[in-house]
N, C-alpha and C positions, 0 to 999 in steps of 0.2 A: 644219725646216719653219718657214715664216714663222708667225705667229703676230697675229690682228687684236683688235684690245685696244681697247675706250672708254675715254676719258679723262676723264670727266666728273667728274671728284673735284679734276682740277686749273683748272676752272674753264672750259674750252673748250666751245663748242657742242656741242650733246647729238650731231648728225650727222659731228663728226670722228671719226676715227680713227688710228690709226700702224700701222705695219707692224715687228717684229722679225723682221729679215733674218738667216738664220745662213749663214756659213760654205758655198758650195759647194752651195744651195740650187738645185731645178729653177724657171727661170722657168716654166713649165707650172703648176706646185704654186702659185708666188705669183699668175698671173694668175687661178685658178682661185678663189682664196680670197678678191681683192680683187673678182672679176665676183658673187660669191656676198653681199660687203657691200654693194655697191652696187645690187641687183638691185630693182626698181622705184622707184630716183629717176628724174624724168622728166629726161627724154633728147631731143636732137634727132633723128628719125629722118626727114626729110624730108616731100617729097609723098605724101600715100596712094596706093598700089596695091592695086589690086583685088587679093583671092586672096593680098598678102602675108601673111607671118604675123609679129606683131610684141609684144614684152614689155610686159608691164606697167609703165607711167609712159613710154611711146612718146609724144610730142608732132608729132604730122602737119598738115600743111595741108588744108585740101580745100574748092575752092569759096573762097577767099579767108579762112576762119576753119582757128583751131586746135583740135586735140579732141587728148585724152589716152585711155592706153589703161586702163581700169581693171583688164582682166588681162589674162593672156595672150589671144590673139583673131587671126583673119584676117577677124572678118565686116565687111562693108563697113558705113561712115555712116550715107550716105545711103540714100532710096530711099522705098518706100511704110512699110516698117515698121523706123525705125531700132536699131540694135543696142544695147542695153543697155553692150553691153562698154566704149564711148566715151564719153565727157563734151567735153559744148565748153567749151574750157579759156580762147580771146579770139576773140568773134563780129568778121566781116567788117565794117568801118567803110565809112562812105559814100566815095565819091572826091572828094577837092578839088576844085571846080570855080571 
């Protein structure tokens, strides 16, 4: 089984990591172990959809600004009472005119 290890002793950014690959290994087992280190760095996930449901550190557009996902969550941004679960992560700028 692959095996995720920090490095931080030989001097590298506290966020790398390495992977020890054995022998005959399921890629299933390593994607599962690498999806589980990386699970809320923010990520592109596109346009917001209503009713999606999307992970923690999700970066979406909406309305011309970006918001991130502070947990897991489907609730929508906008609206009369915005969702806690979202941070606006770079407000919509003016248009060049």
């Amino acid at each position: 089984m692959a095996r995720l290890a920090d490095d931080s002793n030989e001097g590298k950014k506290k966020r790398e990591f390495f992977l020890v690959i054995r022998p005959h290994q399921a890629v299933s087992d390593l994607r599962r172990e690498v999806d589980a280190k990386l699970e809320g760095l923010p990520h592109d996930a596109a346009v917001h959809e209503r009713g999606k449901q999307y992970k923690r550190g999700a970066l979406v557009t909406h309305g011309g600004s970006v918001f991130i996902a502070r947990c897991d969550t489907s609730a929508d941004i906008g609206g009369d009472s915005p969702s806690p679960d979202w941070r606006l992560f770079c407000q919509r700028g003016k248009s060049a005119r």
